[in-house]
N, C-alpha and C positions, 0 to 999 in steps of 0.2 A: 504493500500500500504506500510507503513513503516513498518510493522509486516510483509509482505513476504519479504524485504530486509533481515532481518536478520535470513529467514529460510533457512536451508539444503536444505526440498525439497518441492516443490511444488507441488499439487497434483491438477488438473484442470477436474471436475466431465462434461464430455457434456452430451446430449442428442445422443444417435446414429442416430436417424432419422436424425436430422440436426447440424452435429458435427462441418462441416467446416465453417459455417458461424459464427457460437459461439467464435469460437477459435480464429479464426483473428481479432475478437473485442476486446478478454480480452489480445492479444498478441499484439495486438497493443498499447492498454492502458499501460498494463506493459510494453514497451519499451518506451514508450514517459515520463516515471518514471524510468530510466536506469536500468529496468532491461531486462538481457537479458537471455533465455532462451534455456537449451540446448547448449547452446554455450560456449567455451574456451576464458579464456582471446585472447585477441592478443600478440603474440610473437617481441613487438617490443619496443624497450630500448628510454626513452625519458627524457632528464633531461635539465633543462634549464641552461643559462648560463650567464656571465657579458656579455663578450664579445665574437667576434671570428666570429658571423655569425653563417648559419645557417650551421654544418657538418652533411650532409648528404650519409648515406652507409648503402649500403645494401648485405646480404650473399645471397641472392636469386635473382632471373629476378623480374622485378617489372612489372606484369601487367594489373593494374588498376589504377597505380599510376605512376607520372612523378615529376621530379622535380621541375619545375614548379608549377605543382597541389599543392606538400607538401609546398612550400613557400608561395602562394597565402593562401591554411590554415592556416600554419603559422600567415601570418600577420591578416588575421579574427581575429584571438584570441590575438594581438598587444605581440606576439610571433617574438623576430629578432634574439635573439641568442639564438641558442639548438643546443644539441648533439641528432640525434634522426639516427638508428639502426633497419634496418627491418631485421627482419629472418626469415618473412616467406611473401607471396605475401600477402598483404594485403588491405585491399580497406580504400577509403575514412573516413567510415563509423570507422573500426577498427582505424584509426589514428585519428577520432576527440574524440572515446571512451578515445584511451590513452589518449591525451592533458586534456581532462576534468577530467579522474583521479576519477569518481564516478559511476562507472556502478557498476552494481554487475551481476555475471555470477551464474544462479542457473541450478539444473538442474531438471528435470520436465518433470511426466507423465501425459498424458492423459488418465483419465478413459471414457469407453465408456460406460454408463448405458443403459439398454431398451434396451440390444439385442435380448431378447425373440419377441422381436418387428419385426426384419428383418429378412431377407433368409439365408440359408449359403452359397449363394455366395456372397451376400454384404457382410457377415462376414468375409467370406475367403479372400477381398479384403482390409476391416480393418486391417487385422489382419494381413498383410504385410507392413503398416507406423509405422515406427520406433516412439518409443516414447508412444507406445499406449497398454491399457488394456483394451479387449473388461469385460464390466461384464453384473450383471443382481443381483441388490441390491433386487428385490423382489424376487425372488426365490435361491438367494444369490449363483449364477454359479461363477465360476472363480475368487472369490475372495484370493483362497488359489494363484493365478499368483500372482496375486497383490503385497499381501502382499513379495512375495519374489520377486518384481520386484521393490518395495522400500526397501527392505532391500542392494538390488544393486545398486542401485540408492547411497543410504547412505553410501555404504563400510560398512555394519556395520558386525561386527564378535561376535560371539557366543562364552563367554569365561565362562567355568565350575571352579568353584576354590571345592578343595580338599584339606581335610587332608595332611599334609605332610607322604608318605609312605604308603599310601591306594590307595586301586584300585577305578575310577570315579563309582559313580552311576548317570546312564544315564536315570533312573526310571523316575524323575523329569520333 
């Protein structure tokens, strides 16, 4: 677990016969270890204070959240003065991530192995959730997606360096 906190990307190999059961076990476990998957920080400013109470504002409608709920939070965590700033709707959940200040946000495919194993309509129905590369590591199908679906994943860019004043060789 503390070795995927500090990766870029996570790569999560299922079974396709039975991928959804797998996945909410190892997604679970990694969130009850903050980390959180797929997902963006929360867009919301929280900084504590001496004094002043609790100011709270928001640029968006709030609704999951009342002011009430954010105080009652608040004091769980023995939290009486903040500055805390939503910008976007955010739930419960996203405001006890900020207070704690230790998730990590990664982001993360699913391979789908054994699909020589299923029909091509359970395929063609995989192949519409986001987050997902169907493969087949024994007869190694679609693996060239893959690798350019974590190269996306990563942002990563393709940089050639050359002689100054020569033309690139793309041979390599």
């Amino acid at each position: 677990i503390s070795t995927a906190r500090t990766c870029n990307l996570i790569m999560i190999v299922l079974d396709a016969l039975k991928p959804l059961g797998h996945k909410r076990i190892i997604e679970r476990e990694l969130e009850g270890f903050g980390i959180r998957l797929n997902k963006k920080p929360p867009n919301i400013y929280f900084r504590r204070k001496e004094r002043g109470g609790i100011n709270l504002t928001s640029t968006v409608s709030l609704t999951h959240l009342d002011a009430a709920t954010v105080k009652a939070i608040m004091s769980e965590y023995k939290i009486h003065n903040a500055d805390i700033v939503f910008k976007e709707d955010a739930t419960e959940d996203d405001l006890i991530d900020v207070i704690e200040g230790n998730r990590i946000y990664i982001p993360c495919i699913y391979a789908l192995n054994k699909i020589d194993q299923i029909t091509i309509e359970e395929l063609d129905v995989l192949d519409k959730i986001p987050h997902y590369v169907p493969i087949s590591a024994h007869h190694d199908w679609n693996l060239d997606e893959l690798l350019a679906k974590m190269w996306e994943y990563l942002d990563l860019v393709r940089i050639y360096t050359k002689p100054k004043g020569q033309i690139p060789d793309y041979s390599s």
